[in-house]
C-alpha positions, 0 to 999 in steps of 0.5 A, a space after each residue: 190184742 192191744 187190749 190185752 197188752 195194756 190190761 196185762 201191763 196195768 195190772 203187772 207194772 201199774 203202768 201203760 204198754 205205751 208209757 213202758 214203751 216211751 221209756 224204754 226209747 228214752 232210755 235207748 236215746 240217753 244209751 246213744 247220746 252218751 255213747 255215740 257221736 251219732 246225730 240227733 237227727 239220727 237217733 230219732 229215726 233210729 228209735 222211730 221218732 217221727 221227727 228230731 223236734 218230736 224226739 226232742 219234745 218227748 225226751 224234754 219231757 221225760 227226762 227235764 233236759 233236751 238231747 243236746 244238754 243232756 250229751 254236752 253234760 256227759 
């Protein structure tokens, strides 16, 4: 169950089964910006984001710059 996912998740990696998710995404997301020409457009709905400009906001968040900056800088 989902409660039993988040409970074994809290207690082995001090962290949410959502949280754990959500950076794995990102991290899939830097992966194909870095190394593809791929459009933003399609590596959100690649890795499930409802939209390019939810994408955009969750990978600001985590990672302090958006897809755009983040692909230019590499």
């Amino acid at each position: 169950t989902s409660t039993h996912l988040t409970r074994t998740c809290n207690q082995t990696c001090g962290r949410s089964a959502s949280d754990l998710l959500a950076e794995r995404k990102i991290g899939e997301a830097r992966r194909l910006l870095a190394d593809t020409r791929a459009p933003i457009k399609e590596i959100a709905a690649a890795l499930g984001y409802a939209s390019p400009a939810y994408f955009t906001r969750a990978f600001q968040s985590r990672t302090g710059t958006t897809p755009t900056a983040f692909r230019k800088a590499d």
